[in-house]
Jmol script that loads the backbone (N, CA, C; Angstrom):
load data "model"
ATOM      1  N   UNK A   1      41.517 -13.094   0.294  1.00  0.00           N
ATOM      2  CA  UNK A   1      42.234 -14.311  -0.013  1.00  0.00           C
ATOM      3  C   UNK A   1      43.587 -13.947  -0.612  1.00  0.00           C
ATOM      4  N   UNK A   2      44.830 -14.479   0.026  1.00  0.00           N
ATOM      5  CA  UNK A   2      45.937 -14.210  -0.418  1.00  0.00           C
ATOM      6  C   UNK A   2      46.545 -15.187  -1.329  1.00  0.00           C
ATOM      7  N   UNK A   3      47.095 -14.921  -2.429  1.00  0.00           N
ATOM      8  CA  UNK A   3      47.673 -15.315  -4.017  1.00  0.00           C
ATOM      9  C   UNK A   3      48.712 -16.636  -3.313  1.00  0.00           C
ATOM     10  N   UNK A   4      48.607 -17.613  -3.795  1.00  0.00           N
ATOM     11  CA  UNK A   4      49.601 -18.804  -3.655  1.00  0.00           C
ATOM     12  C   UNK A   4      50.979 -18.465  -3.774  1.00  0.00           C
ATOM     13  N   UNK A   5      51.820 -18.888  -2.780  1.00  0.00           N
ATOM     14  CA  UNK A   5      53.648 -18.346  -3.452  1.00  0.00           C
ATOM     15  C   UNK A   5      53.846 -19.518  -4.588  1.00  0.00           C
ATOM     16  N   UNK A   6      54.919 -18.684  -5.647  1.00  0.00           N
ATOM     17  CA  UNK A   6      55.161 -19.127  -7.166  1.00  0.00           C
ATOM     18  C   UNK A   6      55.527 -20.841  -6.904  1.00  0.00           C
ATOM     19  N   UNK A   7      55.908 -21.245  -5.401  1.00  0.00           N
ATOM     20  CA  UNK A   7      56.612 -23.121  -5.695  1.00  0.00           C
ATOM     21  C   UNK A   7      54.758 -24.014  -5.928  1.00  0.00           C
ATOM     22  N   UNK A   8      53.680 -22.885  -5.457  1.00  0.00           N
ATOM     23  CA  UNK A   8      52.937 -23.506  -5.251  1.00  0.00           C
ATOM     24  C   UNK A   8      51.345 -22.880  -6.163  1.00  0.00           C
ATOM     25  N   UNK A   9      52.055 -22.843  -7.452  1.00  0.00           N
ATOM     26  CA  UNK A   9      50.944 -22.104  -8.513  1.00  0.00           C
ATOM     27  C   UNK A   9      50.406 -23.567  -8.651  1.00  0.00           C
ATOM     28  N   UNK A  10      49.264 -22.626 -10.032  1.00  0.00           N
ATOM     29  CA  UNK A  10      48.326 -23.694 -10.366  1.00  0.00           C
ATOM     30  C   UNK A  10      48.837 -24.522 -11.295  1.00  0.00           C
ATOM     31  N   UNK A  11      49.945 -23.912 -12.615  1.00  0.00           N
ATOM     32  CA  UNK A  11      50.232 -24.638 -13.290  1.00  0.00           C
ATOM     33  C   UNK A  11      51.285 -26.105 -12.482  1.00  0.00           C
ATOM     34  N   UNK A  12      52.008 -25.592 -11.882  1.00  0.00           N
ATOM     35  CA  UNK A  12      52.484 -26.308 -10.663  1.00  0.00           C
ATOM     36  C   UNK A  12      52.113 -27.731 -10.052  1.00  0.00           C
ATOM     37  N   UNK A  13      51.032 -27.383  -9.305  1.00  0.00           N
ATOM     38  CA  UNK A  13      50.369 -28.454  -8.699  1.00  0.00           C
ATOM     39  C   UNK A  13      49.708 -29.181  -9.706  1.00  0.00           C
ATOM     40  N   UNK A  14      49.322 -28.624 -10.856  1.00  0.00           N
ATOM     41  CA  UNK A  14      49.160 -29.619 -11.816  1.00  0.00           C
ATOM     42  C   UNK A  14      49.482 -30.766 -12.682  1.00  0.00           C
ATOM     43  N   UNK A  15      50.866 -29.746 -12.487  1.00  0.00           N
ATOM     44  CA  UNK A  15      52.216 -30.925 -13.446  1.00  0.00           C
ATOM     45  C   UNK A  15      52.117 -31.718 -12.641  1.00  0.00           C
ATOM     46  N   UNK A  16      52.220 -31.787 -11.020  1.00  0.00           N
ATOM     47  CA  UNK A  16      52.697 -32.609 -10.089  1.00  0.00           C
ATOM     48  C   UNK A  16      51.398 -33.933 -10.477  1.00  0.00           C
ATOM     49  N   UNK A  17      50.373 -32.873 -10.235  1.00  0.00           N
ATOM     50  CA  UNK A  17      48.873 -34.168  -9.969  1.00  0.00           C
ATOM     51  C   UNK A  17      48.967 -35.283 -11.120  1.00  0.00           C
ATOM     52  N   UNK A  18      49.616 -34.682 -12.430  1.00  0.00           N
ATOM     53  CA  UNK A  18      49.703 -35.216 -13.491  1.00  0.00           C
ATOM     54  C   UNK A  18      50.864 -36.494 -13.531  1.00  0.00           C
ATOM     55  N   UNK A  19      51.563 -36.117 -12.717  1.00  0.00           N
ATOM     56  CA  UNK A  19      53.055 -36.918 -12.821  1.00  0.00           C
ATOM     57  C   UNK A  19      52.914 -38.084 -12.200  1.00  0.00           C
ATOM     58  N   UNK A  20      52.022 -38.177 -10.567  1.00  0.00           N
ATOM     59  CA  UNK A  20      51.028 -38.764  -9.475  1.00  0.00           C
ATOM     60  C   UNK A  20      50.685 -39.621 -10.183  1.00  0.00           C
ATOM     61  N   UNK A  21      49.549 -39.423 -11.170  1.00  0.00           N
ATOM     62  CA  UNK A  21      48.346 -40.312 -12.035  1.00  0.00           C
ATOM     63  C   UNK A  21      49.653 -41.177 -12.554  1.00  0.00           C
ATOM     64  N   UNK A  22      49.668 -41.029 -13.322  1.00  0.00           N
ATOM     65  CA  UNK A  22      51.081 -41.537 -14.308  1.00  0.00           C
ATOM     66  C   UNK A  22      52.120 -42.511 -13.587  1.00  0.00           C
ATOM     67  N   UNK A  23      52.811 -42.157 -12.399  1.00  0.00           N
ATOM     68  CA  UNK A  23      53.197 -43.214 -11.619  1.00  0.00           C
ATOM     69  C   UNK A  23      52.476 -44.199 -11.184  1.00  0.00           C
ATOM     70  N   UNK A  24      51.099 -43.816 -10.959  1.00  0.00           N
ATOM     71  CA  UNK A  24      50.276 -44.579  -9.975  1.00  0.00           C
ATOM     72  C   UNK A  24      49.627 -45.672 -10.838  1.00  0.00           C
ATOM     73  N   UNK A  25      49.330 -45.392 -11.928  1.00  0.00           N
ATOM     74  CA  UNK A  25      49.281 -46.086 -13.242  1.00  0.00           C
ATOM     75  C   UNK A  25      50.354 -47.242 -13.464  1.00  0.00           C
ATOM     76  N   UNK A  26      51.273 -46.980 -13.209  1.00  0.00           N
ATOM     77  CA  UNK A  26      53.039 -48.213 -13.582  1.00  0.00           C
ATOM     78  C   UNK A  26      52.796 -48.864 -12.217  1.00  0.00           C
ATOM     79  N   UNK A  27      52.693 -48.222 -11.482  1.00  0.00           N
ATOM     80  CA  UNK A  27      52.848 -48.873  -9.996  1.00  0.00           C
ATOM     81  C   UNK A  27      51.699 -50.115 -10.049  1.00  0.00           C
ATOM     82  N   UNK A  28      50.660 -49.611 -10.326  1.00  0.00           N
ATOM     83  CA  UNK A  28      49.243 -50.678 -10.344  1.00  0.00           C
ATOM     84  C   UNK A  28      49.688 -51.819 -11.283  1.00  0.00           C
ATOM     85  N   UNK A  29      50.398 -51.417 -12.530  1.00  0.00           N
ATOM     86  CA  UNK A  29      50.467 -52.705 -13.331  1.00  0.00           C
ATOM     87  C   UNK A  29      51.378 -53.232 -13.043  1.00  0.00           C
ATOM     88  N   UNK A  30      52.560 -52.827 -12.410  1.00  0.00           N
ATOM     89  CA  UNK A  30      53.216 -53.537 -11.639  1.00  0.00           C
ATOM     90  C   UNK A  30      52.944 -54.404 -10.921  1.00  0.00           C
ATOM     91  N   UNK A  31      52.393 -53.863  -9.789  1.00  0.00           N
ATOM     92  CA  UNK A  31      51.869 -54.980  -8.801  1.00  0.00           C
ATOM     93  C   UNK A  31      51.000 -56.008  -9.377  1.00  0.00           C
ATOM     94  N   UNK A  32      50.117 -55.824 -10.351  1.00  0.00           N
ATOM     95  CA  UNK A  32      49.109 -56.711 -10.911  1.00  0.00           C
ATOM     96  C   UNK A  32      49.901 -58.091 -11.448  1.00  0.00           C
ATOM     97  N   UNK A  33      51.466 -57.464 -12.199  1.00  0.00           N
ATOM     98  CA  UNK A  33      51.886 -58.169 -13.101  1.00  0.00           C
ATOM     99  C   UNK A  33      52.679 -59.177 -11.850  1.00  0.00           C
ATOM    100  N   UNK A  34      53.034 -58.799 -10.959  1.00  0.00           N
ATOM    101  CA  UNK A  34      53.911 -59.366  -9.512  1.00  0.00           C
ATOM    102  C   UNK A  34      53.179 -60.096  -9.174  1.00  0.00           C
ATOM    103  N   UNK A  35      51.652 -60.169  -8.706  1.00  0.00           N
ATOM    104  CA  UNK A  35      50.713 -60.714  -7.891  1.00  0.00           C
ATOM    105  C   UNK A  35      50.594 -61.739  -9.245  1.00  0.00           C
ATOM    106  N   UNK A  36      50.045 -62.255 -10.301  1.00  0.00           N
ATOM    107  CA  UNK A  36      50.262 -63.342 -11.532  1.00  0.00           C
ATOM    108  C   UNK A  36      51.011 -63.837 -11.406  1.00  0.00           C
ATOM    109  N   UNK A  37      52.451 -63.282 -11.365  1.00  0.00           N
ATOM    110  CA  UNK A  37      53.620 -64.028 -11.568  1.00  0.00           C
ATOM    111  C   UNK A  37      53.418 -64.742 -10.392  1.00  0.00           C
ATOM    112  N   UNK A  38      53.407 -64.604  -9.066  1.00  0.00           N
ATOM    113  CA  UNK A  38      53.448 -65.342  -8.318  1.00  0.00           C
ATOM    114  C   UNK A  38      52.099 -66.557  -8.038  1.00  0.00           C
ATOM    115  N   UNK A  39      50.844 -66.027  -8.287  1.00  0.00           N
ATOM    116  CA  UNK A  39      49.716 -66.979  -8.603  1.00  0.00           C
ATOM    117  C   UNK A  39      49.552 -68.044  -9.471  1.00  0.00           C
ATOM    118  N   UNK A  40      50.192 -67.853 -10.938  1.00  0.00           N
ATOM    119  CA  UNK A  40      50.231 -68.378 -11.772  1.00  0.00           C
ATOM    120  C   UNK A  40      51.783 -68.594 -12.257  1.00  0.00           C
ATOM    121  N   UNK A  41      52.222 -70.396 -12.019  1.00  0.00           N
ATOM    122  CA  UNK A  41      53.256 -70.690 -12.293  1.00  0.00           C
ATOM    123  C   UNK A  41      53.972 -70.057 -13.719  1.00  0.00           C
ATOM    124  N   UNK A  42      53.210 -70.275 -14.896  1.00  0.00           N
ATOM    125  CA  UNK A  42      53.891 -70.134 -16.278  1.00  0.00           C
ATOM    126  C   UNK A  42      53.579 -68.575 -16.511  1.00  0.00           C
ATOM    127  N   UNK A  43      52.967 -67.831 -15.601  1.00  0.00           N
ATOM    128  CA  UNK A  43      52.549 -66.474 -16.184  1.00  0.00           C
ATOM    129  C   UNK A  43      54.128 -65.784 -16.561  1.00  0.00           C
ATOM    130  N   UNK A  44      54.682 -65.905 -16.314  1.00  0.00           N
ATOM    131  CA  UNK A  44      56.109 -64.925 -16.140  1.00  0.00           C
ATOM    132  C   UNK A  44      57.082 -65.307 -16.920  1.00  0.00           C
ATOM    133  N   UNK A  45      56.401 -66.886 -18.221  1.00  0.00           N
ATOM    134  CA  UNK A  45      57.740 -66.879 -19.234  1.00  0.00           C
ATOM    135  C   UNK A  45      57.741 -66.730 -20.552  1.00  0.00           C
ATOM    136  N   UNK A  46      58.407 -66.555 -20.712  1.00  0.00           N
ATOM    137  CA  UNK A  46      58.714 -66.310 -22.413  1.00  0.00           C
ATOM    138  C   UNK A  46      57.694 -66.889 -23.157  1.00  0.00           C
ATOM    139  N   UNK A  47      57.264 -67.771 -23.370  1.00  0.00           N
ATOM    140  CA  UNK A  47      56.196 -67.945 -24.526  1.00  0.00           C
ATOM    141  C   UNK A  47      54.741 -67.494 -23.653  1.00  0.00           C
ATOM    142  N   UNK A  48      54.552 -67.252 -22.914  1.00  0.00           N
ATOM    143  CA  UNK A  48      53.220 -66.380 -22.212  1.00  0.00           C
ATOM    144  C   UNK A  48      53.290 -65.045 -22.764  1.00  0.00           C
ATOM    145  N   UNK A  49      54.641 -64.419 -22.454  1.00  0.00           N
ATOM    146  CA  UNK A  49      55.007 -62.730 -22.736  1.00  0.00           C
ATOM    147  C   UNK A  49      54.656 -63.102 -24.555  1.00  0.00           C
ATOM    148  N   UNK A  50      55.534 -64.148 -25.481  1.00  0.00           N
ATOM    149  CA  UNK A  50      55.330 -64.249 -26.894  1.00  0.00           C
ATOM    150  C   UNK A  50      53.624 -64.360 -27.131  1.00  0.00           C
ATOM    151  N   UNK A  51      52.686 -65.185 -26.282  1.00  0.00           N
ATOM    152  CA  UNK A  51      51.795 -65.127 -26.597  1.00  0.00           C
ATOM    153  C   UNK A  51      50.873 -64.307 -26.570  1.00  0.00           C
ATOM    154  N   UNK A  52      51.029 -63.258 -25.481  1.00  0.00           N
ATOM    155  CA  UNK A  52      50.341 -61.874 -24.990  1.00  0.00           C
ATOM    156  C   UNK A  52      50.287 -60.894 -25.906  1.00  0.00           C
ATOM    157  N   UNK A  53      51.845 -61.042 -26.972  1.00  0.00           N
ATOM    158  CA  UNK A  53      52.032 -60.097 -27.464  1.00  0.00           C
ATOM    159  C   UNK A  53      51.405 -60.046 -28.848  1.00  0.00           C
ATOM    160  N   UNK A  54      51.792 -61.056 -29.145  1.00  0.00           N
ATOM    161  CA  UNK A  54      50.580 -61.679 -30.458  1.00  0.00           C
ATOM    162  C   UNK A  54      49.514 -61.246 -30.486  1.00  0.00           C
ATOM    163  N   UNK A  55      48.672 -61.858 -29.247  1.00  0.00           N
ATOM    164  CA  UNK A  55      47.609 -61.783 -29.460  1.00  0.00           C
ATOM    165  C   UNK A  55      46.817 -60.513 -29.713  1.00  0.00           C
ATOM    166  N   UNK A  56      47.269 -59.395 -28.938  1.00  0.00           N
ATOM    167  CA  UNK A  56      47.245 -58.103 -29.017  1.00  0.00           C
ATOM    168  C   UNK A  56      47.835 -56.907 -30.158  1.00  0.00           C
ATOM    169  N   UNK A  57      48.478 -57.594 -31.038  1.00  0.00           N
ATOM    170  CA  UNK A  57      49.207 -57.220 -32.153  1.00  0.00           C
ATOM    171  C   UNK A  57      48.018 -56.325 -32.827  1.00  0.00           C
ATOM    172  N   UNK A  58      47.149 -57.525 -33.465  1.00  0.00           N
ATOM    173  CA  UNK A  58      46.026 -56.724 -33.914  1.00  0.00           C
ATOM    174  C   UNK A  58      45.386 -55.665 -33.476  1.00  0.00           C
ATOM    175  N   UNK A  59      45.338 -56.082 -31.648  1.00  0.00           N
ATOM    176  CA  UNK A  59      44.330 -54.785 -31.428  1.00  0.00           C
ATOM    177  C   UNK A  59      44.602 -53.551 -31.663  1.00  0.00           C
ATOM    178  N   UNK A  60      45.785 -53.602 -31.721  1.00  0.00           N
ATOM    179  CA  UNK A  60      47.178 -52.258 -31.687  1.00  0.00           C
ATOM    180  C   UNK A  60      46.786 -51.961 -33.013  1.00  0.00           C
ATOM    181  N   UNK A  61      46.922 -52.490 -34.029  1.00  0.00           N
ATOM    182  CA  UNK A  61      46.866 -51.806 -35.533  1.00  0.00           C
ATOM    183  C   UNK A  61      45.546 -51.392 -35.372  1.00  0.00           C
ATOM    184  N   UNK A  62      44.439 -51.980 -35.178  1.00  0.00           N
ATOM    185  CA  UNK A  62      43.181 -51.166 -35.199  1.00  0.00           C
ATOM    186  C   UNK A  62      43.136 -49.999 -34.446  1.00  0.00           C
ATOM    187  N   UNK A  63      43.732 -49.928 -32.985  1.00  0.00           N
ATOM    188  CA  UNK A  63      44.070 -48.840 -32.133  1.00  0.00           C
ATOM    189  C   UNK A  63      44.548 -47.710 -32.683  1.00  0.00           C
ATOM    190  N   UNK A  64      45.763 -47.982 -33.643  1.00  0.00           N
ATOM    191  CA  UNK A  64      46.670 -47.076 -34.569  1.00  0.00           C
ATOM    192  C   UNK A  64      45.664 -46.377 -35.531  1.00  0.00           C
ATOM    193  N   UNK A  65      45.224 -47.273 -36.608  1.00  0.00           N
ATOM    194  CA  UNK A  65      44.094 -46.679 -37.218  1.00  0.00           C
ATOM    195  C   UNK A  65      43.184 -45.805 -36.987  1.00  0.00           C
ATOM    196  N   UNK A  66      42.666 -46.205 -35.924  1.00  0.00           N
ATOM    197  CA  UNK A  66      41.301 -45.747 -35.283  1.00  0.00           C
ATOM    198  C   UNK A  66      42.116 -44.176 -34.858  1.00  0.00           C
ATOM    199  N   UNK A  67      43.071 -44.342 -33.575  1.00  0.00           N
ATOM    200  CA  UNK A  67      43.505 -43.003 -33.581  1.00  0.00           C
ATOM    201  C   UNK A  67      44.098 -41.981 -34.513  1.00  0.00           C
ATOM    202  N   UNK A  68      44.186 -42.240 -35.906  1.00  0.00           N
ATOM    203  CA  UNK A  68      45.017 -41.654 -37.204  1.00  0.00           C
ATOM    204  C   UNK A  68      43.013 -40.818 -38.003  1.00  0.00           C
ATOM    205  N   UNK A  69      42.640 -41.724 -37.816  1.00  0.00           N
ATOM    206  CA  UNK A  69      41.280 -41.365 -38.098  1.00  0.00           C
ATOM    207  C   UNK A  69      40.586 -40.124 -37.438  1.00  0.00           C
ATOM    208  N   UNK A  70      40.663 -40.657 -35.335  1.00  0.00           N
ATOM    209  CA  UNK A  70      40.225 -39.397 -34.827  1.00  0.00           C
ATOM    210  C   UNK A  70      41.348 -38.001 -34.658  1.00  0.00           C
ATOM    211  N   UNK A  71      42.344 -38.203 -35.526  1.00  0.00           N
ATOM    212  CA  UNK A  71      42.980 -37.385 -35.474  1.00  0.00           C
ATOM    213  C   UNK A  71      43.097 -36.291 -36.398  1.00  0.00           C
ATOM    214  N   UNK A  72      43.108 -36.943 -37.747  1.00  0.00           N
ATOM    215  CA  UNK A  72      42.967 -36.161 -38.824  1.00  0.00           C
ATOM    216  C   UNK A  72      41.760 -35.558 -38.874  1.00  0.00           C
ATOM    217  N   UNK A  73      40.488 -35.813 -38.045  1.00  0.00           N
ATOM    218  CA  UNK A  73      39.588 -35.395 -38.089  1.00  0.00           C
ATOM    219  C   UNK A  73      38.585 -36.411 -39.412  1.00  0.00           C
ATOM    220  N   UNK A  74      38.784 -37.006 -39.729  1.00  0.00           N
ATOM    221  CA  UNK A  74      38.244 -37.719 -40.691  1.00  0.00           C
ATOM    222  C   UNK A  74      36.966 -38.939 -40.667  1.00  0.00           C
ATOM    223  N   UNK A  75      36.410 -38.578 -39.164  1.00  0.00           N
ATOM    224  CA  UNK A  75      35.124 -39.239 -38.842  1.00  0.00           C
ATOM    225  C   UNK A  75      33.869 -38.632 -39.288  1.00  0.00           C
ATOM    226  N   UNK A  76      33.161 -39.381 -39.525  1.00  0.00           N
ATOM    227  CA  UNK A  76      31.330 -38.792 -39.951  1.00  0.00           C
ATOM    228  C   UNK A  76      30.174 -39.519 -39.188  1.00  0.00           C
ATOM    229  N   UNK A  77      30.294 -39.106 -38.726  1.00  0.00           N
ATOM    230  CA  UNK A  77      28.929 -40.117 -37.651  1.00  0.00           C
ATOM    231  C   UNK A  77      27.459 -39.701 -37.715  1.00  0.00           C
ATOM    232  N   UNK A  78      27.257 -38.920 -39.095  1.00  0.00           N
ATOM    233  CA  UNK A  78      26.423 -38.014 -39.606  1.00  0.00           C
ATOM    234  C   UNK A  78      25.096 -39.506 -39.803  1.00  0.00           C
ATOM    235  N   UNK A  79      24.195 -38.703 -39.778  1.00  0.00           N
ATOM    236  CA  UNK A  79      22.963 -39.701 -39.649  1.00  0.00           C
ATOM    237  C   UNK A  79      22.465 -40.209 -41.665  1.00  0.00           C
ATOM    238  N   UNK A  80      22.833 -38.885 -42.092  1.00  0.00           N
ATOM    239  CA  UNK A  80      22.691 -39.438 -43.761  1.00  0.00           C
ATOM    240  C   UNK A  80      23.743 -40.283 -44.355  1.00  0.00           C
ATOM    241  N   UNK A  81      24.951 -40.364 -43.269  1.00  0.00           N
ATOM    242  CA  UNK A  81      26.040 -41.062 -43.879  1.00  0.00           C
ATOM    243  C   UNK A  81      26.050 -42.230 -43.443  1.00  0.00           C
ATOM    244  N   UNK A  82      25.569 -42.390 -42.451  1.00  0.00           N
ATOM    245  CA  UNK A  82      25.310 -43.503 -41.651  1.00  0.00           C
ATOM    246  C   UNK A  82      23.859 -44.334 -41.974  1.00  0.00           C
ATOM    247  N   UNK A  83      23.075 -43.839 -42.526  1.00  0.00           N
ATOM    248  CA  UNK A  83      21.823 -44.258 -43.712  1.00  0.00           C
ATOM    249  C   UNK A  83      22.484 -44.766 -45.026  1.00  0.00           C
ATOM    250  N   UNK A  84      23.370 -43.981 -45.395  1.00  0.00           N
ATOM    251  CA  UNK A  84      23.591 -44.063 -46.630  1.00  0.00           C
ATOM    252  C   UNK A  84      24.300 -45.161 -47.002  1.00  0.00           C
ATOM    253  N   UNK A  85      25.126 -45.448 -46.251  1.00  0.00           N
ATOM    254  CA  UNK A  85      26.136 -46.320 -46.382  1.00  0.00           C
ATOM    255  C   UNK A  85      25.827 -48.258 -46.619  1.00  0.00           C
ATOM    256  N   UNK A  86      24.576 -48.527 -45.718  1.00  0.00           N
ATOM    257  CA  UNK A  86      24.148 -49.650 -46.091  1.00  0.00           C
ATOM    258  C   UNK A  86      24.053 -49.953 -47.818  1.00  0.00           C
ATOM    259  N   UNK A  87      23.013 -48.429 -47.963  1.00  0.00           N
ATOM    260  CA  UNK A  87      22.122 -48.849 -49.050  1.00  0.00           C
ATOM    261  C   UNK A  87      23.153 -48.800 -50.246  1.00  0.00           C
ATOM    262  N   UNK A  88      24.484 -47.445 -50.009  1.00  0.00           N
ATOM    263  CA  UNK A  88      24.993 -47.941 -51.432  1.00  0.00           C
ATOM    264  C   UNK A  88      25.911 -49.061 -51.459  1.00  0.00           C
ATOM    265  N   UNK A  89      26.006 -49.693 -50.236  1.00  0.00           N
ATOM    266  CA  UNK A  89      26.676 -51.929 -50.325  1.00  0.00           C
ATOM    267  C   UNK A  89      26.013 -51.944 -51.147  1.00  0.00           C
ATOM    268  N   UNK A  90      24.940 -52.366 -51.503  1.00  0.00           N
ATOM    269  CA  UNK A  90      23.719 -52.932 -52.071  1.00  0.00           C
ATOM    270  C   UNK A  90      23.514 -52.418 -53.265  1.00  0.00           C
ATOM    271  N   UNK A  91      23.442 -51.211 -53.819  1.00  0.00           N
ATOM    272  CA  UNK A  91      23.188 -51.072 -55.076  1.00  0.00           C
ATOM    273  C   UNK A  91      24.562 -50.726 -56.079  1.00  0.00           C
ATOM    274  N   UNK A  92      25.925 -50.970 -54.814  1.00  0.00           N
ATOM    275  CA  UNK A  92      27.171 -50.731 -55.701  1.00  0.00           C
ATOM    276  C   UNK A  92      27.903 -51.738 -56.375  1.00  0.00           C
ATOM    277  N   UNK A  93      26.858 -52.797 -55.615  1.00  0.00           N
ATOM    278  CA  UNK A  93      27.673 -54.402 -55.636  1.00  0.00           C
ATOM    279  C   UNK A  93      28.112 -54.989 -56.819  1.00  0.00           C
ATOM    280  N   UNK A  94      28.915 -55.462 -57.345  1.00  0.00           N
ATOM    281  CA  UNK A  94      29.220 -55.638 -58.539  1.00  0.00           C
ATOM    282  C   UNK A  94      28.081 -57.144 -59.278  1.00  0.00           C
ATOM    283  N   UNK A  95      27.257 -56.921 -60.438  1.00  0.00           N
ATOM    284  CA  UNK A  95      26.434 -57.118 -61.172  1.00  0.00           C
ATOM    285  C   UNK A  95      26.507 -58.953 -60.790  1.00  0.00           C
ATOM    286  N   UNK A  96      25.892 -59.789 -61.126  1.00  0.00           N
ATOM    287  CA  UNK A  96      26.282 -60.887 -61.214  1.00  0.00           C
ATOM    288  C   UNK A  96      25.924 -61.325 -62.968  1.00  0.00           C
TER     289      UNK A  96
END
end "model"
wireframe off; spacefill off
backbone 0.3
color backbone group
């Protein structure tokens, strides 16, 4: 078996496959967002785009969070921590 010439290495065809996904990705929401606009009269104005964006605001900060969390490494999905955690709600609760 003869060695690939250098235009056509592995790191190569990878970047490319990578670049592929990634267009093909914009292209799809593109069209998705084209095919609405034209199905749906009000999809394409300003207070639809204001309302989309809203609404999703939140999910984004939890998104943010959540990824700052699996990043720092700062998850425990440990089975005593995950026991534990009910019971000290309950006995940490402040007195009545």
């Amino acid at each position: 078996m003869r060695p690939l010439p250098h235009r056509f290495s592995v790191p190569t065809l990878a970047n490319a496959a990578f670049r592929l996904r990634e267009l093909g990705i914009f292209v799809a929401l593109g069209s998705i967002v084209l095919l609405f606009s034209v199905q749906a009269t009000n999809f394409a104005t300003v207070g639809n785009w204001r309302d989309i964006s809203t609404d999703v605001a939140m999910v984004v900060v939890v998104a943010v969070g959540e990824t700052m969390v699996v990043l720092t490494r700062n998850i425990d999905l440990s089975v005593r921590t995950s026991r534990r955690t009910p019971s000290r709600a309950i006995t940490e609760s402040p007195s009545r």
